[in-house]
C-alpha positions as CSV (number, residue, x, y, z in Angstrom):
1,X,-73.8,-54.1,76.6
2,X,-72.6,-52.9,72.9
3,X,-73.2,-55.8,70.2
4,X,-69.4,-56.3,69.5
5,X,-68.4,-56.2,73.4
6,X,-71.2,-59.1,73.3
7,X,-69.9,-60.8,70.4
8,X,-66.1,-60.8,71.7
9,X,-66.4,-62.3,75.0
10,X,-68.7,-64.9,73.4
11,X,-66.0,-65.7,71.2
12,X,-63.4,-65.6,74.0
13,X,-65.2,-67.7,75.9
14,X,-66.1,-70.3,73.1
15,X,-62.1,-70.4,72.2
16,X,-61.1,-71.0,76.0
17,X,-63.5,-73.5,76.4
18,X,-62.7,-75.3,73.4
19,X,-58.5,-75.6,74.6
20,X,-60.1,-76.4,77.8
21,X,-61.8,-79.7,76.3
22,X,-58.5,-80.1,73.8
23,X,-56.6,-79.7,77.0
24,X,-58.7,-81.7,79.3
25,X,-58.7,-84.6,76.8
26,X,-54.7,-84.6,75.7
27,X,-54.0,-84.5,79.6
28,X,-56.6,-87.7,80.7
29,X,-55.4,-89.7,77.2
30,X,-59.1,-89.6,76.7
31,X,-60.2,-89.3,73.1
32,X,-61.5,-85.9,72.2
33,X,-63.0,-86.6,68.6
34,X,-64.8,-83.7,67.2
35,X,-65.5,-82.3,70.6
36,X,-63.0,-79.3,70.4
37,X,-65.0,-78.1,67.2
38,X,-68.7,-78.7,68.9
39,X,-67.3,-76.9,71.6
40,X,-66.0,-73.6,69.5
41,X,-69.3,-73.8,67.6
42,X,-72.0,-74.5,70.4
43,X,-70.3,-73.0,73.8
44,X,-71.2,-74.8,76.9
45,X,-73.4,-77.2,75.3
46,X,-70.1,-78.6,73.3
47,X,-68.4,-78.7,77.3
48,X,-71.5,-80.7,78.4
49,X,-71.5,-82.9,75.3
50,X,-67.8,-83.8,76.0
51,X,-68.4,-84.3,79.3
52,X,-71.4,-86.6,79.8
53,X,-71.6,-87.9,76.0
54,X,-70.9,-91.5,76.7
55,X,-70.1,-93.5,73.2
56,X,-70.8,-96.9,75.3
């Protein structure tokens, strides 16, 4: 796979899956906090943080 082929669908993916945890957050009332930007920064880790992060 080229370099920028690589580099644009990780980016893709990091943008959809940081709407996904805006989206998933503003449609639950959950709080999202700083979640969407972990999630653009980090990928799938940022998904799993807001997921199973548990402030309590």
């Amino acid at each position: 796979m080229d370099l920028a082929a690589f580099l644009l669908a990780t980016l893709v993916t990091h943008v959809g899956f940081a709407v996904f945890v805006a989206g998933h957050a503003s449609l639950t009332d959950r709080e999202a906090g700083n979640w969407p930007y972990i999630t653009l920064a980090l990928g799938l880790a940022g998904l799993a943080g807001y997921f199973f992060y548990d402030e309590t």
